[in-house]
Backbone as numpy.savetxt, mean C-alpha at the origin, in Angstrom:
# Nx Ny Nz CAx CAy CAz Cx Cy Cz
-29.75 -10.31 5.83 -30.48 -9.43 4.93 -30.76 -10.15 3.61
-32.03 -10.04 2.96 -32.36 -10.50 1.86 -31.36 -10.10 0.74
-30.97 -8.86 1.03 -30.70 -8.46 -0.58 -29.03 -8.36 -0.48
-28.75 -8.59 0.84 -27.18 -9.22 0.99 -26.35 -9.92 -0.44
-24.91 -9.02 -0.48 -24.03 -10.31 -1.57 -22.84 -9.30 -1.07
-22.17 -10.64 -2.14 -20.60 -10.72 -1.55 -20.06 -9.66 -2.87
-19.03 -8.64 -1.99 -18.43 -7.63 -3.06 -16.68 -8.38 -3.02
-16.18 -8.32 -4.00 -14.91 -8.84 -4.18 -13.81 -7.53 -4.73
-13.48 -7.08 -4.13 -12.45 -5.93 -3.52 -10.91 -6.69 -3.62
-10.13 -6.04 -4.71 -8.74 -5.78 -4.39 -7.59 -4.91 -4.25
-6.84 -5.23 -3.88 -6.18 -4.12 -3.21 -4.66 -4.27 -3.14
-3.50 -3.11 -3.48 -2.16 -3.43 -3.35 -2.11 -3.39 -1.97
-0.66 -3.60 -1.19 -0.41 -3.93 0.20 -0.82 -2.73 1.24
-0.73 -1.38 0.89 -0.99 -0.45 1.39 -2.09 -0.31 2.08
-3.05 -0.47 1.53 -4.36 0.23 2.14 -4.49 -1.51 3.02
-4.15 -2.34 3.19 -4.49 -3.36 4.35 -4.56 -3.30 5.41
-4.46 -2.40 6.44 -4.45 -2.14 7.60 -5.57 -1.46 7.80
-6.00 -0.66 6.87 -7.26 -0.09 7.30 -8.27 -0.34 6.61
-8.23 -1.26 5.66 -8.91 -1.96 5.41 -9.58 -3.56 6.37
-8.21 -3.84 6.74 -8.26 -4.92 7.91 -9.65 -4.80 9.47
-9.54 -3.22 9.39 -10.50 -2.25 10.75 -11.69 -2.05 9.84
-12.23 -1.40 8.82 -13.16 -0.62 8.00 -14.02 -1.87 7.48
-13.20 -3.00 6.70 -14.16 -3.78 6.25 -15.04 -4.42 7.23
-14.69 -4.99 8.10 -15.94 -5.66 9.14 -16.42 -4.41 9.28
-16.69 -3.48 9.55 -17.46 -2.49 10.39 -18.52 -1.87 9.01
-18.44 -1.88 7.87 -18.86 -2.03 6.75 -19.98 -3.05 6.47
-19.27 -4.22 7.08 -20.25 -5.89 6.74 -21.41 -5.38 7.79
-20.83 -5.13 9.23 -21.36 -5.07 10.44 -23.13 -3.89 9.83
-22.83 -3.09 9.08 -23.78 -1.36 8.92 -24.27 -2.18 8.03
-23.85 -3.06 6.79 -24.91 -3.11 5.57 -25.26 -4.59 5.61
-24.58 -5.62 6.46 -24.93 -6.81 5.93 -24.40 -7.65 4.55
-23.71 -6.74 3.99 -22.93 -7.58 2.51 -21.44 -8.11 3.54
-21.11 -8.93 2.23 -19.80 -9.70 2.80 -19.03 -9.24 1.97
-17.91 -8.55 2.42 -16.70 -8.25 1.39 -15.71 -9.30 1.67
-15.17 -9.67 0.45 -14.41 -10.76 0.05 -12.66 -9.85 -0.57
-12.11 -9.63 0.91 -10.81 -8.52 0.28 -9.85 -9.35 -0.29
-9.06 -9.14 -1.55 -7.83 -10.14 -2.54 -6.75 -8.34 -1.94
-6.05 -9.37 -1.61 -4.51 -8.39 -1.97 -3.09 -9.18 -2.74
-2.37 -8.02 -3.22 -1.98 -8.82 -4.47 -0.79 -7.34 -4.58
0.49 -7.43 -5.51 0.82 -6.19 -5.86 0.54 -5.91 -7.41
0.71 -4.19 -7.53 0.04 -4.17 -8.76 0.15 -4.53 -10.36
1.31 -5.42 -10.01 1.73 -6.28 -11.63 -0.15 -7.37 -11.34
0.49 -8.08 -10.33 -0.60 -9.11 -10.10 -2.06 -8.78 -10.44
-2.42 -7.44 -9.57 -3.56 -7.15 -10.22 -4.17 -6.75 -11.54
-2.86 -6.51 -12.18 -3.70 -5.52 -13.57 -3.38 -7.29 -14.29
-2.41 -8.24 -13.81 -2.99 -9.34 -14.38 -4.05 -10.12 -14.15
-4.63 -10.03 -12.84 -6.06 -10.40 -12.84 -7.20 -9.93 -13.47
-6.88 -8.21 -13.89 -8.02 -7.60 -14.56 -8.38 -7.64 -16.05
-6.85 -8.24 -16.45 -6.80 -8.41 -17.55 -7.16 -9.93 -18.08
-7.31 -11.03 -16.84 -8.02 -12.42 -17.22 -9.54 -12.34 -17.02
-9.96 -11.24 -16.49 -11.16 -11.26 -16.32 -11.70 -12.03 -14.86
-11.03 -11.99 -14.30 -11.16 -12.18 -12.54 -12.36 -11.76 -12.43
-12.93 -12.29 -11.65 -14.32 -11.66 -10.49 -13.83 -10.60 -10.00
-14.49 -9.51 -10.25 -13.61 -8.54 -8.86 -14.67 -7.17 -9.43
-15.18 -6.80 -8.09 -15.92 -5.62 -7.96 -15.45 -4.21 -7.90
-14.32 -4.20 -6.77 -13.75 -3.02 -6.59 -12.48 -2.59 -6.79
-11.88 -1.84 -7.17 -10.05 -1.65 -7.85 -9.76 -0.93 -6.23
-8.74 -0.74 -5.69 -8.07 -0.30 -5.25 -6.85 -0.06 -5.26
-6.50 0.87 -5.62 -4.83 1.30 -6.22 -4.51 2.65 -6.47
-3.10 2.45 -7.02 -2.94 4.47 -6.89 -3.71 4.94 -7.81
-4.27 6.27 -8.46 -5.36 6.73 -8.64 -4.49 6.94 -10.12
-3.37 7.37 -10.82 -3.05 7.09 -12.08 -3.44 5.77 -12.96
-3.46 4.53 -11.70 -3.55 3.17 -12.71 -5.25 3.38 -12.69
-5.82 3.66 -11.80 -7.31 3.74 -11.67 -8.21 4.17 -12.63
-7.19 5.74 -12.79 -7.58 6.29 -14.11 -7.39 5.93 -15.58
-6.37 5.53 -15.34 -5.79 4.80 -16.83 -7.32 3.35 -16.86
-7.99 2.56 -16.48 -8.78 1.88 -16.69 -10.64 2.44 -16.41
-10.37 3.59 -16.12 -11.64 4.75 -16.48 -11.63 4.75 -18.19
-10.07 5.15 -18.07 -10.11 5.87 -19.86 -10.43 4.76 -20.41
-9.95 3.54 -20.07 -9.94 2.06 -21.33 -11.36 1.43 -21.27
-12.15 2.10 -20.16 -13.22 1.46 -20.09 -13.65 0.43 -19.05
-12.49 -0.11 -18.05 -12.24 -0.89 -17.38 -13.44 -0.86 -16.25
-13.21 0.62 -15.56 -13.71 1.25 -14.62 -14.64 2.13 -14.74
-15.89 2.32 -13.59 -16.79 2.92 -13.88 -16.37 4.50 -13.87
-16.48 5.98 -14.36 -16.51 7.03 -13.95 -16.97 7.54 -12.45
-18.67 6.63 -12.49 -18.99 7.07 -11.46 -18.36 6.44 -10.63
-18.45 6.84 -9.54 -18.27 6.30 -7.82 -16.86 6.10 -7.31
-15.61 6.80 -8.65 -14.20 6.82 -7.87 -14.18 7.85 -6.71
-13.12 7.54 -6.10 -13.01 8.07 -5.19 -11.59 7.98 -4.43
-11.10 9.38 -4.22 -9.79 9.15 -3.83 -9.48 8.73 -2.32
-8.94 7.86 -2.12 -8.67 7.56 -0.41 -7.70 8.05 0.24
-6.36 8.82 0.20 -5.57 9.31 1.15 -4.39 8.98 0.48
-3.66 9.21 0.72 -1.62 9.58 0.61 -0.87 8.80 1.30
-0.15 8.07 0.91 0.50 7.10 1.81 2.25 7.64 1.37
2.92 8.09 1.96 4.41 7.78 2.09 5.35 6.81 2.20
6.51 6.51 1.72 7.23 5.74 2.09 8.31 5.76 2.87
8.12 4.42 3.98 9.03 4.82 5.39 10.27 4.16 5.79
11.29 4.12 6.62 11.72 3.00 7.06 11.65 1.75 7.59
11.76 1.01 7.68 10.78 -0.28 9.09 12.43 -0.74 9.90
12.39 -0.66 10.93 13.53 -1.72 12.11 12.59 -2.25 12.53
13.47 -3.02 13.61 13.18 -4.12 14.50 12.98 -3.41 15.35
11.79 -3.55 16.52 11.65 -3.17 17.19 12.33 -2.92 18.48
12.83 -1.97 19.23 14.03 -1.90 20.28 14.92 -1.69 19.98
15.25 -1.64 18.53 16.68 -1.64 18.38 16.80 0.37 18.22
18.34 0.53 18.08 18.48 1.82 17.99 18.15 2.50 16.40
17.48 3.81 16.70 16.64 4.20 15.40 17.74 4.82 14.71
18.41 4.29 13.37 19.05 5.17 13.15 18.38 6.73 12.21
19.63 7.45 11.88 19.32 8.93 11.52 19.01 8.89 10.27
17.54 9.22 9.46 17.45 8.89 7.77 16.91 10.48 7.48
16.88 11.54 7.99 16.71 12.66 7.63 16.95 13.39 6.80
18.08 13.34 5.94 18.27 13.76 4.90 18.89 12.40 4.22
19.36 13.01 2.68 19.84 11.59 1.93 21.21 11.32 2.17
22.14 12.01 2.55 23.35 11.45 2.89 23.01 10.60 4.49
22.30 11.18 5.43 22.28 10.87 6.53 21.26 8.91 6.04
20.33 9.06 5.33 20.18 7.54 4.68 21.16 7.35 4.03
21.87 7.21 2.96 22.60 6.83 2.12 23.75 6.19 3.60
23.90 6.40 4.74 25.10 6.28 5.46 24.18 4.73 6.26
22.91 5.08 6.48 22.55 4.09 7.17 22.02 2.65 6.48
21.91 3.08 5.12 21.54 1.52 3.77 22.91 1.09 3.84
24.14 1.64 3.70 25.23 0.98 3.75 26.03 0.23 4.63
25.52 0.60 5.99 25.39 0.03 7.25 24.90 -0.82 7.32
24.05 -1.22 7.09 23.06 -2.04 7.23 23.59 -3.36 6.59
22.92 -4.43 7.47 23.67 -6.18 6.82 22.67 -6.21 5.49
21.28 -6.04 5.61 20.76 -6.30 4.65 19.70 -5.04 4.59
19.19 -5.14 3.66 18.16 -4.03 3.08 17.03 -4.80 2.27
15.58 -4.54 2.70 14.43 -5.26 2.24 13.42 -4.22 1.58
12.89 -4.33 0.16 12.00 -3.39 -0.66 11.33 -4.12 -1.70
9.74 -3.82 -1.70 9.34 -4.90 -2.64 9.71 -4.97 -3.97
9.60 -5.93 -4.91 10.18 -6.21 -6.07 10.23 -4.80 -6.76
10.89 -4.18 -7.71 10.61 -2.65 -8.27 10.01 -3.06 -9.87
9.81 -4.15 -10.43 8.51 -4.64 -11.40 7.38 -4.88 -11.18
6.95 -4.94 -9.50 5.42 -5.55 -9.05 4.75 -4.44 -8.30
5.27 -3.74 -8.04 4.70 -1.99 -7.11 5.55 -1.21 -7.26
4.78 0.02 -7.24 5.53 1.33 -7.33 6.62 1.34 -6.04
6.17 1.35 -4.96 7.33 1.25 -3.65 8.14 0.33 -4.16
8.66 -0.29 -4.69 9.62 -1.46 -4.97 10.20 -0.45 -5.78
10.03 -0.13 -6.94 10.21 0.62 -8.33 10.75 2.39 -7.58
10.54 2.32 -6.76 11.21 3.86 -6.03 11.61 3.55 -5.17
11.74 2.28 -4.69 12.73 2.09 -3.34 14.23 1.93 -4.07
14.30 1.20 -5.37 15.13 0.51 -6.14 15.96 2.07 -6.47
14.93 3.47 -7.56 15.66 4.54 -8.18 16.15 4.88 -6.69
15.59 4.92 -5.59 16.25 5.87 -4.28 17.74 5.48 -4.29
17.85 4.30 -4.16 19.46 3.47 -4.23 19.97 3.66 -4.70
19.70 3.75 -6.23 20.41 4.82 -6.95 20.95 6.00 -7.25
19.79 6.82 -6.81 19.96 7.82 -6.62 21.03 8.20 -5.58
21.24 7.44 -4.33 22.17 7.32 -3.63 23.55 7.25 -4.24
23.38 6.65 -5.10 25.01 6.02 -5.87 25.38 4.96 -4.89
24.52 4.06 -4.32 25.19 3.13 -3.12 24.51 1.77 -4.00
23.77 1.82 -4.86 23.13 0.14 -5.74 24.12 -0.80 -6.00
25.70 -0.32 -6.87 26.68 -1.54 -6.52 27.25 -1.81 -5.14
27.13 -1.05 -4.49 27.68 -1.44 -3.00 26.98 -2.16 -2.15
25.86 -2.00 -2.47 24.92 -3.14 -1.30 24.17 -4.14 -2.17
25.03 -4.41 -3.73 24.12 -5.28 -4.27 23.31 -6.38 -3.72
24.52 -6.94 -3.35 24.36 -8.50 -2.43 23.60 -8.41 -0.84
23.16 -7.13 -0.98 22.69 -7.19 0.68 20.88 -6.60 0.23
20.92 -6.70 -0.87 19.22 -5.73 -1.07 18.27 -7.09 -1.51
16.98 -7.59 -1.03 16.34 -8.47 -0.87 15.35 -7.67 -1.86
14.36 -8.62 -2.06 13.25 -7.62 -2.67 11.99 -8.78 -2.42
11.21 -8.55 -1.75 9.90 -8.65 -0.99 9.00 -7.71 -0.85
8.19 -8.10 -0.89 6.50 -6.68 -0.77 6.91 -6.93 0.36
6.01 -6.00 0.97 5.69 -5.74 2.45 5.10 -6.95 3.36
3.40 -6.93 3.31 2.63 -7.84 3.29 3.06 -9.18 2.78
4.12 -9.62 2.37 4.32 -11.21 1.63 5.65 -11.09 2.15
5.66 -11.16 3.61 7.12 -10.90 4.32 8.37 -10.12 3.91
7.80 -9.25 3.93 9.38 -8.11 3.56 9.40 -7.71 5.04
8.02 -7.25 5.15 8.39 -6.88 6.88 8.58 -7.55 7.91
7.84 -8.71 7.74 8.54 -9.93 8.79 9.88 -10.21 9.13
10.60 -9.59 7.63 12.19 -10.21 7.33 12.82 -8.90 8.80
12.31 -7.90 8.69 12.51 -6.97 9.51 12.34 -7.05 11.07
11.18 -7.82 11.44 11.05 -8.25 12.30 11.77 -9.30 13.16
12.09 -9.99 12.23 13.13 -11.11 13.02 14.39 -10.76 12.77
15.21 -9.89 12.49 16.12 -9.54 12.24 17.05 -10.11 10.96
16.55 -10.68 10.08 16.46 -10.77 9.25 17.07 -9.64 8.05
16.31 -8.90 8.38 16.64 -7.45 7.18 16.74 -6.38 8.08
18.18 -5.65 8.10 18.18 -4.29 9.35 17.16 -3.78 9.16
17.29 -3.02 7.54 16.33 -2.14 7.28 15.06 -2.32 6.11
14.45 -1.86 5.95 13.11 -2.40 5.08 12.41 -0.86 4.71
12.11 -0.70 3.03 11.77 0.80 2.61 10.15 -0.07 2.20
9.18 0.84 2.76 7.95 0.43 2.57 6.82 1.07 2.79
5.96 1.30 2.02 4.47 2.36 2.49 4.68 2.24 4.05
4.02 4.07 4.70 4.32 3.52 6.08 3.00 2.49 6.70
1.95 2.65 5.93 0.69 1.36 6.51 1.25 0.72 6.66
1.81 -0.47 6.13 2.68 -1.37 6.18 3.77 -1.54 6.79
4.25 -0.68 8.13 5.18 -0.75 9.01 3.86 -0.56 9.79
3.37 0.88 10.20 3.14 1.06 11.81 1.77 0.56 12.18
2.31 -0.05 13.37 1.05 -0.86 13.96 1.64 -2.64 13.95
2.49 -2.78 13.27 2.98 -3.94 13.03 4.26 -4.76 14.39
2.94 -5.41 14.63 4.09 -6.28 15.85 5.51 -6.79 15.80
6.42 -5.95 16.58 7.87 -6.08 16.50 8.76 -5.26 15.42
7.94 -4.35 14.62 8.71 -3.28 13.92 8.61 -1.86 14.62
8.96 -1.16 14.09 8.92 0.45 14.51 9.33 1.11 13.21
8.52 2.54 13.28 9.15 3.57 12.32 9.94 4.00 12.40
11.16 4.14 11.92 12.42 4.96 11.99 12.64 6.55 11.25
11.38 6.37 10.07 11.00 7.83 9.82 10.34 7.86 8.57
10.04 8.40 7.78 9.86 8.72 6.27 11.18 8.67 5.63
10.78 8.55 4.52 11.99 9.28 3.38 12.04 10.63 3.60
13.44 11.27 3.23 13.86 12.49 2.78 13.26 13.20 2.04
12.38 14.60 2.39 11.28 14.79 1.28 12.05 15.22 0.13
13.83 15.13 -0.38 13.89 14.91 -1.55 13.60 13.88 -2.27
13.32 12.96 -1.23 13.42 11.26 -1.94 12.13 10.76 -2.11
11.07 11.62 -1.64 9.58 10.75 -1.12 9.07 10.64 -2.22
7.84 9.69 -1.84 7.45 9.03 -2.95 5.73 8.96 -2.73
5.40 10.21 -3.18 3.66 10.47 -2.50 2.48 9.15 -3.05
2.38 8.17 -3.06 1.16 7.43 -3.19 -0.26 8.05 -3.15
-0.94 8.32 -4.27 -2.55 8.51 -3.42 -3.18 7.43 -4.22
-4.07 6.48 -3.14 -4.70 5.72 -3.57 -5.96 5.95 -3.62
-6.59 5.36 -4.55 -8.23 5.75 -5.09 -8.90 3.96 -4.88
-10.21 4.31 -5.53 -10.69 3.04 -5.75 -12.10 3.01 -6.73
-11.90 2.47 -7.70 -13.18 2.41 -8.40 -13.96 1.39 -8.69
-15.01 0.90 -8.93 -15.81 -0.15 -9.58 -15.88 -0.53 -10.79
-15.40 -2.09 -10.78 -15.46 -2.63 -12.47 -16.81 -2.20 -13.06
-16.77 -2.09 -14.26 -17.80 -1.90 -15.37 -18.72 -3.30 -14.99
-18.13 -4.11 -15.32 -18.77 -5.43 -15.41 -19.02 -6.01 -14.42
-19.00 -5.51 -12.83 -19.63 -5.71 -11.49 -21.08 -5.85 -11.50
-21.48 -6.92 -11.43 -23.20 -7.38 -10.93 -23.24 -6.32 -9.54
-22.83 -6.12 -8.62 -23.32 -5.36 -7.85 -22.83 -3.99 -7.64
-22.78 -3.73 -8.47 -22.11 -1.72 -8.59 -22.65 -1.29 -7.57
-24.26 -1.47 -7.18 -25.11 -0.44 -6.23 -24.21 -0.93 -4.82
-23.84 -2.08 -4.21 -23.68 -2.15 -3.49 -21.73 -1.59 -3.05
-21.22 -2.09 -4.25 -19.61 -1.68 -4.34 -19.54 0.07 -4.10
-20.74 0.32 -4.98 -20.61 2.21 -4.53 -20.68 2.40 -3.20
-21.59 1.80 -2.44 -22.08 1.93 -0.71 -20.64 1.54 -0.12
-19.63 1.07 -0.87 -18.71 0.26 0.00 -17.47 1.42 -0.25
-17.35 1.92 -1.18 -16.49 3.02 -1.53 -16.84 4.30 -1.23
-17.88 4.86 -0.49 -18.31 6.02 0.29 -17.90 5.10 1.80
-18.34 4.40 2.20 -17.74 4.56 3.57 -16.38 4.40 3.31
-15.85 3.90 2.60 -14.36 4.17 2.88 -14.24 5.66 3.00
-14.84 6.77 2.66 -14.04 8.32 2.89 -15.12 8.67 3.89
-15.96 8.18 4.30 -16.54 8.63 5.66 -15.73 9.55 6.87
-15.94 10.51 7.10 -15.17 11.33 8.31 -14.76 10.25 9.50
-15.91 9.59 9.35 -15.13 8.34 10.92 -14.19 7.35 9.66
-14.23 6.91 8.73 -13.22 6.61 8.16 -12.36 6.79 7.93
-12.03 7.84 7.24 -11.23 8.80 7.40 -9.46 9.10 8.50
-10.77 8.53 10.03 -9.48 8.85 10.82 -8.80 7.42 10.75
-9.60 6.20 10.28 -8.96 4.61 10.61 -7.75 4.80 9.60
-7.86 5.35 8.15 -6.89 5.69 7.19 -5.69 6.75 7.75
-5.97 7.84 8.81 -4.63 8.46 9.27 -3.66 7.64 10.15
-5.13 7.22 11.16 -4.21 6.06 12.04 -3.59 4.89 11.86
-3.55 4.96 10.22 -2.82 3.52 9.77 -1.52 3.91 8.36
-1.74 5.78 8.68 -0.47 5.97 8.37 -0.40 6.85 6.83
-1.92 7.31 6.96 -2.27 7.61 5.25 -2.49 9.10 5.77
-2.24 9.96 4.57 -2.56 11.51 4.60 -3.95 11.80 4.29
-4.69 12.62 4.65 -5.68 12.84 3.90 -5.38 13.43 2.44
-6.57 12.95 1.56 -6.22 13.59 0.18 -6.37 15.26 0.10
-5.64 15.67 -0.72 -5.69 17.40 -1.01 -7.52 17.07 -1.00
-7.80 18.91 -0.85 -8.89 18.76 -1.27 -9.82 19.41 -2.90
Protein backbone atom coordinates (compact mmCIF):
# COMPACT_ATOMS: atom_id res chain seq x y z
CA UNK A 1 0.00 0.00 0.00
CA UNK A 2 1.13 3.48 -0.87
CA UNK A 3 0.19 5.17 2.14
CA UNK A 4 1.54 2.23 4.37
CA UNK A 5 3.98 3.15 7.68
CA UNK A 6 5.30 1.68 10.51
CA UNK A 7 3.32 2.41 13.98
CA UNK A 8 5.66 1.87 17.04
CA UNK A 9 3.46 0.50 19.91
CA UNK A 10 4.53 -0.24 23.50
CA UNK A 11 3.42 -2.22 25.85
CA UNK A 12 3.91 -3.70 29.62
CA UNK A 13 4.11 -7.68 29.68
CA UNK A 14 0.44 -8.23 29.92
CA UNK A 15 -1.28 -7.46 26.94
CA UNK A 16 1.58 -9.72 24.82
CA UNK A 17 -0.24 -12.58 24.08
CA UNK A 18 -2.87 -10.97 22.44
CA UNK A 19 -1.17 -8.74 21.07
CA UNK A 20 1.25 -11.51 19.72
CA UNK A 21 -2.47 -12.94 17.63
CA UNK A 22 -4.14 -9.21 16.88
CA UNK A 23 -1.09 -7.48 15.59
CA UNK A 24 -0.43 -9.51 12.35
CA UNK A 25 -4.08 -9.76 11.65
CA UNK A 26 -4.13 -5.83 11.92
CA UNK A 27 -0.89 -5.58 9.41
CA UNK A 28 -2.75 -8.41 7.38
CA UNK A 29 -6.56 -5.72 7.08
CA UNK A 30 -4.53 -2.36 6.73
CA UNK A 31 -1.14 -2.99 5.34
CA UNK A 32 0.85 -0.78 8.06
CA UNK A 33 3.64 -2.50 9.95
CA UNK A 34 3.43 -2.39 13.65
CA UNK A 35 6.70 -2.33 15.28
CA UNK A 36 5.54 -3.83 19.07
CA UNK A 37 8.47 -2.65 22.15
CA UNK A 38 7.63 -4.39 25.41
CA UNK A 39 9.26 -3.21 28.37
CA UNK A 40 7.86 -2.89 32.20
CA UNK A 41 6.36 0.23 33.26
CA UNK A 42 9.41 1.97 35.06
CA UNK A 43 11.10 1.31 31.53
CA UNK A 44 8.47 2.80 29.66
CA UNK A 45 7.61 6.03 31.31
CA UNK A 46 11.57 6.15 30.93
CA UNK A 47 11.38 5.94 27.35
CA UNK A 48 8.58 8.54 27.22
CA UNK A 49 10.31 10.68 29.09
CA UNK A 50 13.67 10.55 26.57
CA UNK A 51 11.53 11.13 23.90
CA UNK A 52 11.59 7.62 22.22
CA UNK A 53 9.80 7.11 18.90
CA UNK A 54 6.72 5.60 19.98
CA UNK A 55 3.16 5.98 18.63
CA UNK A 56 1.02 4.07 20.88
CA UNK A 57 1.03 3.79 25.02
CA UNK A 58 -0.25 0.73 26.24
CA UNK A 59 -0.65 0.40 29.94
CA UNK A 60 -2.96 0.49 32.90
CA UNK A 61 -5.38 3.27 32.20
CA UNK A 62 -4.35 5.47 35.57
CA UNK A 63 -0.68 5.91 34.05
CA UNK A 64 -2.47 6.57 30.60
CA UNK A 65 -4.42 9.11 32.11
CA UNK A 66 -1.95 10.71 34.16
CA UNK A 67 -0.06 11.58 30.53
CA UNK A 68 -3.59 12.81 28.93
CA UNK A 69 -3.50 15.33 31.88
CA UNK A 70 0.42 16.28 31.28
CA UNK A 71 -0.17 16.46 27.77
CA UNK A 72 1.73 13.40 26.84
CA UNK A 73 -1.27 11.69 25.28
CA UNK A 74 -3.84 12.42 22.91
CA UNK A 75 -7.60 12.72 24.55
CA UNK A 76 -8.85 11.48 21.50
CA UNK A 77 -8.70 7.82 20.54
CA UNK A 78 -8.06 6.23 24.28
CA UNK A 79 -9.46 3.41 24.75
CA UNK A 80 -9.88 0.94 27.41
CA UNK A 81 -8.80 -2.76 26.60
CA UNK A 82 -9.92 -5.31 29.31
CA UNK A 83 -8.98 -6.43 33.03
CA UNK A 84 -6.32 -8.60 33.60
CA UNK A 85 -5.95 -10.41 37.12
CA UNK A 86 -3.26 -11.75 38.88
CA UNK A 87 -2.60 -15.56 38.93
CA UNK A 88 -0.50 -18.34 40.04
CA UNK A 89 1.89 -20.07 37.38
CA UNK A 90 3.36 -24.06 38.18
CA UNK A 91 5.01 -26.29 36.20
CA UNK A 92 3.12 -28.01 34.20
CA UNK A 93 1.93 -31.69 35.57
CA UNK A 94 2.82 -31.04 38.65
CA UNK A 95 0.16 -31.14 41.52
CA UNK A 96 -2.03 -27.84 41.68
CA UNK A 97 -1.81 -26.71 44.91
CA UNK A 98 -4.91 -25.04 47.01
CA UNK A 99 -4.60 -20.86 46.74
CA UNK A 100 -8.31 -20.11 47.41
CA UNK A 101 -8.34 -18.19 50.14
CA UNK A 102 -5.24 -16.33 51.85
CA UNK A 103 -4.35 -18.66 54.51
CA UNK A 104 -4.86 -21.56 52.05
CA UNK A 105 -1.93 -19.30 49.79
CA UNK A 106 -0.05 -18.04 52.58
CA UNK A 107 0.44 -22.15 53.35
CA UNK A 108 1.44 -22.83 49.77
CA UNK A 109 4.28 -19.54 49.26
CA UNK A 110 5.81 -21.09 52.29
CA UNK A 111 6.00 -24.41 50.83
CA UNK A 112 7.31 -23.61 48.12
CA UNK A 113 11.45 -23.82 47.41
CA UNK A 114 11.22 -20.67 45.64
CA UNK A 115 8.71 -17.98 44.71
CA UNK A 116 9.02 -15.77 41.37
CA UNK A 117 7.20 -11.99 40.94
CA UNK A 118 8.30 -9.22 38.85
CA UNK A 119 10.49 -6.57 40.39
CA UNK A 120 7.73 -4.45 42.76
CA UNK A 121 9.69 -0.91 41.42
CA UNK A 122 9.20 -1.84 37.57
CA UNK A 123 5.25 -3.00 37.43
CA UNK A 124 2.41 -2.87 39.35
CA UNK A 125 2.20 -6.96 39.55
CA UNK A 126 5.65 -6.93 41.11
CA UNK A 127 4.57 -3.96 43.54
CA UNK A 128 1.32 -6.19 44.66
CA UNK A 129 2.83 -9.40 44.40
CA UNK A 130 5.57 -7.99 46.98
CA UNK A 131 2.36 -6.02 49.54
CA UNK A 132 0.45 -9.69 49.07
CA UNK A 133 3.57 -11.26 51.04
CA UNK A 134 3.14 -9.07 53.31
CA UNK A 135 0.14 -8.93 53.80
CA UNK A 136 0.59 -12.60 54.47
CA UNK A 137 3.05 -11.86 57.31
CA UNK A 138 5.23 -14.67 55.49
CA UNK A 139 8.03 -11.68 53.65
CA UNK A 140 10.74 -12.59 56.45
CA UNK A 141 10.18 -16.19 56.07
CA UNK A 142 10.66 -16.73 52.48
CA UNK A 143 13.07 -13.88 52.15
CA UNK A 144 15.77 -15.92 50.60
CA UNK A 145 13.42 -17.94 48.46
CA UNK A 146 11.47 -14.79 46.58
CA UNK A 147 13.20 -14.01 43.09
CA UNK A 148 11.94 -11.03 41.34
CA UNK A 149 11.63 -11.26 37.47
CA UNK A 150 8.80 -9.89 35.10
CA UNK A 151 7.01 -12.40 33.54
CA UNK A 152 7.97 -12.06 29.87
CA UNK A 153 11.94 -11.54 30.81
CA UNK A 154 11.85 -15.11 32.36
CA UNK A 155 10.02 -15.13 35.54
CA UNK A 156 7.89 -17.62 33.88
CA UNK A 157 10.39 -19.67 32.29
CA UNK A 158 11.96 -19.88 35.90
CA UNK A 159 8.55 -21.72 36.47
CA UNK A 160 8.76 -23.76 33.75
CA UNK A 161 11.86 -25.50 34.34
CA UNK A 162 11.38 -25.90 37.75
CA UNK A 163 13.26 -23.44 38.72
CA UNK A 164 10.63 -21.35 40.74
CA UNK A 165 7.63 -23.69 42.35
CA UNK A 166 5.55 -20.87 42.23
CA UNK A 167 5.37 -17.57 40.14
CA UNK A 168 2.51 -14.51 40.97
CA UNK A 169 1.82 -12.93 37.54
CA UNK A 170 -0.93 -11.25 35.20
CA UNK A 171 -2.82 -14.35 34.14
CA UNK A 172 -1.88 -13.42 30.11
CA UNK A 173 1.30 -14.17 31.05
CA UNK A 174 0.80 -17.72 32.39
CA UNK A 175 -2.05 -19.27 30.21
CA UNK A 176 -1.28 -20.50 26.96
CA UNK A 177 2.34 -20.72 27.94
CA UNK A 178 4.24 -23.93 27.09
CA UNK A 179 4.96 -26.07 30.19
CA UNK A 180 3.11 -23.84 32.81
CA UNK A 181 -0.46 -24.15 34.03
CA UNK A 182 -2.85 -22.00 36.08
CA UNK A 183 -3.19 -22.94 39.51
CA UNK A 184 -5.81 -20.15 40.04
CA UNK A 185 -6.21 -16.38 40.64
CA UNK A 186 -5.54 -14.59 43.73
CA UNK A 187 -7.91 -14.55 46.66
CA UNK A 188 -10.46 -11.94 45.74
CA UNK A 189 -9.25 -10.44 49.07
CA UNK A 190 -5.87 -10.19 47.58
CA UNK A 191 -6.63 -9.39 43.78
CA UNK A 192 -5.21 -7.00 42.01
CA UNK A 193 -7.71 -5.72 39.05
CA UNK A 194 -5.40 -4.31 36.10
CA UNK A 195 -7.38 -2.48 33.33
CA UNK A 196 -5.32 -1.69 30.58
CA UNK A 197 -5.99 1.15 28.08
CA UNK A 198 -3.99 2.54 25.27
CA UNK A 199 -3.53 5.92 23.86
CA UNK A 200 -1.60 7.87 21.15
CA UNK A 201 1.43 10.13 21.68
CA UNK A 202 0.72 13.79 20.94
CA UNK A 203 3.77 13.93 18.93
CA UNK A 204 2.97 10.72 16.66
CA UNK A 205 3.44 11.54 12.79
CA UNK A 206 0.86 8.97 12.25
CA UNK A 207 -2.07 9.44 14.80
CA UNK A 208 -4.59 8.65 11.76
CA UNK A 209 -3.18 5.43 11.42
CA UNK A 210 -2.32 4.56 15.42
CA UNK A 211 -6.20 5.47 15.94
CA UNK A 212 -7.15 2.59 13.17
CA UNK A 213 -4.81 0.41 15.28
CA UNK A 214 -6.46 1.11 18.69
CA UNK A 215 -10.16 0.46 17.45
CA UNK A 216 -9.33 -2.87 16.27
CA UNK A 217 -7.89 -3.67 19.32
CA UNK A 218 -11.70 -3.47 20.99
CA UNK A 219 -13.26 -4.92 17.91
CA UNK A 220 -15.97 -7.66 19.05
CA UNK A 221 -13.71 -10.30 17.12
CA UNK A 222 -10.98 -8.73 19.20
CA UNK A 223 -12.33 -8.68 21.95
CA UNK A 224 -12.61 -12.50 22.24
CA UNK A 225 -8.45 -12.88 21.34
CA UNK A 226 -8.17 -10.55 24.75
CA UNK A 227 -10.58 -13.13 26.88
CA UNK A 228 -8.81 -16.02 25.43
CA UNK A 229 -5.56 -14.74 26.60
CA UNK A 230 -6.91 -14.24 29.98
CA UNK A 231 -8.28 -10.53 30.11
CA UNK A 232 -11.89 -9.50 31.41
CA UNK A 233 -13.85 -7.46 29.41
CA UNK A 234 -13.91 -3.80 30.54
CA UNK A 235 -17.09 -2.63 32.72
CA UNK A 236 -19.18 -0.96 30.49
Amino acid sequence: MADAVTIDAIAGGAPKPALDKLGPLFEQRTGHRLALHYDTMSGIRDKVAAGDKLDVLLMPVPLIDAYVKDGTVKVAGRATLGIIGLGVAIKAGVKVPDISTPDKLRQALLAARAVVHATPSATPSGAHSDKVIKQLGIAEAIAGRVIHRPGLAGGVAMVASGEAELGIFPKSEIVNVEGVALAGSLPPAMQLDIIYGAGIVVASPVAGPAASFIQFLIEPESRKVWTATGFDPPAA
